[in-house]
ChimeraX commands (.cxc) that place a marker at each C-alpha (Angstrom):
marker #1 position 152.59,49.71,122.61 radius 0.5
marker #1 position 156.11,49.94,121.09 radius 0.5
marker #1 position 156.24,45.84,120.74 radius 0.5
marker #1 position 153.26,46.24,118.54 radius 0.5
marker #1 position 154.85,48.76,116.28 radius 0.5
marker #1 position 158.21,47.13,116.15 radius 0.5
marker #1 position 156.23,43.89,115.23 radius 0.5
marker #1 position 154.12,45.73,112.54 radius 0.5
marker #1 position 157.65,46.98,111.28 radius 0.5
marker #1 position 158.94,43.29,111.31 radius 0.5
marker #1 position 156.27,41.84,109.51 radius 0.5
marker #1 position 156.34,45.09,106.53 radius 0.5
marker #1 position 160.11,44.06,106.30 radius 0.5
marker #1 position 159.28,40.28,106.23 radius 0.5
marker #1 position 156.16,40.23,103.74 radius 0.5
marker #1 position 157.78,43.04,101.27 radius 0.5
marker #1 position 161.55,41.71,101.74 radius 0.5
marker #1 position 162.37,45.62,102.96 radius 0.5
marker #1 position 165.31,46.50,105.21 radius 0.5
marker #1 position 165.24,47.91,108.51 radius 0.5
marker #1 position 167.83,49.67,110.74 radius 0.5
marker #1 position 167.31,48.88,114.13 radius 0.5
marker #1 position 168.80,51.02,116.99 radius 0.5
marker #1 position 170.57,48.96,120.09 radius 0.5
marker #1 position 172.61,50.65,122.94 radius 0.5
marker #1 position 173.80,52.97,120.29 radius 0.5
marker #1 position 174.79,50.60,117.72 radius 0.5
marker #1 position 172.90,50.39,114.34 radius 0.5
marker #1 position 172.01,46.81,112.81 radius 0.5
marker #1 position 170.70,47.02,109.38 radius 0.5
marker #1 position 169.15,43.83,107.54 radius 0.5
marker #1 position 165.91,42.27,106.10 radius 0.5
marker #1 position 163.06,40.20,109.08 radius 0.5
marker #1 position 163.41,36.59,108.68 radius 0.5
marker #1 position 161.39,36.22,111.39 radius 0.5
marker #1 position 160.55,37.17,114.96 radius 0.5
marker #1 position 158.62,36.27,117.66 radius 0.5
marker #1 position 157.78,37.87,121.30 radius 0.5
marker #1 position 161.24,37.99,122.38 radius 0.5
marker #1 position 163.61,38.07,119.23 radius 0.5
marker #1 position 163.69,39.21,116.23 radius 0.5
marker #1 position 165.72,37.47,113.10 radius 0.5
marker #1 position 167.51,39.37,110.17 radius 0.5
marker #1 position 169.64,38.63,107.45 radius 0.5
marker #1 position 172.29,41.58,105.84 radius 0.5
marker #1 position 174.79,41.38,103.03 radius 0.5
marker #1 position 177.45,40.62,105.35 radius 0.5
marker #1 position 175.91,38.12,107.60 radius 0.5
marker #1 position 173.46,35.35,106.79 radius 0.5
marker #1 position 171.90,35.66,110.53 radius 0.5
marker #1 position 171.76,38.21,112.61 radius 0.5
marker #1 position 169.34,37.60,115.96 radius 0.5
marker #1 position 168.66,40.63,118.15 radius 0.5
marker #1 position 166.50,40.00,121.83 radius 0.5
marker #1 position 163.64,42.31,121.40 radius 0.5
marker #1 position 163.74,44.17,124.57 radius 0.5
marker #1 position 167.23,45.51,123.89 radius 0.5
marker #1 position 165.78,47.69,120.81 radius 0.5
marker #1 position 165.72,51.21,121.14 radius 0.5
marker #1 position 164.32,52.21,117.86 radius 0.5
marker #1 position 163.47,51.50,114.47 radius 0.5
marker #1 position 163.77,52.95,111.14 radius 0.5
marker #1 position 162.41,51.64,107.52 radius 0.5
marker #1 position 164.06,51.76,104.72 radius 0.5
marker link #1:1,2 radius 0.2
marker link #1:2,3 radius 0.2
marker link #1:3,4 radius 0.2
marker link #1:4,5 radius 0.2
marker link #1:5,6 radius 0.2
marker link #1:6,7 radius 0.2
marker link #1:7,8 radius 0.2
marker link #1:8,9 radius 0.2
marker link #1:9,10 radius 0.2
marker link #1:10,11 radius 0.2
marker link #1:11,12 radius 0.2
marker link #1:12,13 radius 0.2
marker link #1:13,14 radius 0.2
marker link #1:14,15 radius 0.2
marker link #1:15,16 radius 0.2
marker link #1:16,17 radius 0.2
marker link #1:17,18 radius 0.2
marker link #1:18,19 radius 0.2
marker link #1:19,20 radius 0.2
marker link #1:20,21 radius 0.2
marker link #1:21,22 radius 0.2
marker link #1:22,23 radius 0.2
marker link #1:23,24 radius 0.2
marker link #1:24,25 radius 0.2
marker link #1:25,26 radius 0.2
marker link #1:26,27 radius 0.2
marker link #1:27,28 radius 0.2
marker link #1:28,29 radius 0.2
marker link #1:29,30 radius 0.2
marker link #1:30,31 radius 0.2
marker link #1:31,32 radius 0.2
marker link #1:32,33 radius 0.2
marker link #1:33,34 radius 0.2
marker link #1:34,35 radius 0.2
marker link #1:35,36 radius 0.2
marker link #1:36,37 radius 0.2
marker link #1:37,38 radius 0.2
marker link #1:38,39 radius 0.2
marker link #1:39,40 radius 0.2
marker link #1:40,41 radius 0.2
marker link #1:41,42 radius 0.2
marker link #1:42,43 radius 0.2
marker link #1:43,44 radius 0.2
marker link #1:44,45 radius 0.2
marker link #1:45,46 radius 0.2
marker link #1:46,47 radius 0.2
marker link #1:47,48 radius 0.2
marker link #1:48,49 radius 0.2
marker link #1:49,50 radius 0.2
marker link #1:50,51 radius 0.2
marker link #1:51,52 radius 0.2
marker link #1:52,53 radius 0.2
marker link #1:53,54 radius 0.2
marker link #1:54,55 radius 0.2
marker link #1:55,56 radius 0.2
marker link #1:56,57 radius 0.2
marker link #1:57,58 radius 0.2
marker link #1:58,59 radius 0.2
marker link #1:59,60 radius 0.2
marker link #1:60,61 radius 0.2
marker link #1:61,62 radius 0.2
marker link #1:62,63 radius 0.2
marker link #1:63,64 radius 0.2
view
């Protein structure tokens, strides 16, 4: 269940080029969905052009 709402999430960030902070071993990572697929997900943030986080290590999500 929580794959399907981070993937909903992904694709609202994606389709409406809208940030999201994602939550990972108690680091934030803020940026705008590239892509994604089943296992990763890819963002881009004013300070890096790429940023690729491995799905199963999110912890939460928020939209901005």
């Amino acid at each position: 269940m929580a794959v399907s709402s981070f993937q909903q999430m992904f694709e609202l960030s994606r389709s409406q080029n809208k940030g999201l902070t994602l939550f990972v071993q108690g680091q934030t990572i803020a940026g705008v969905v590239i892509s994604f697929s089943d296992e990763a997900v890819e963002m881009r943030s004013q300070q890096y052009d790429r940023i690729v986080v491995r799905i199963d290590r999110i912890d939460g999500i928020a939209h901005q």
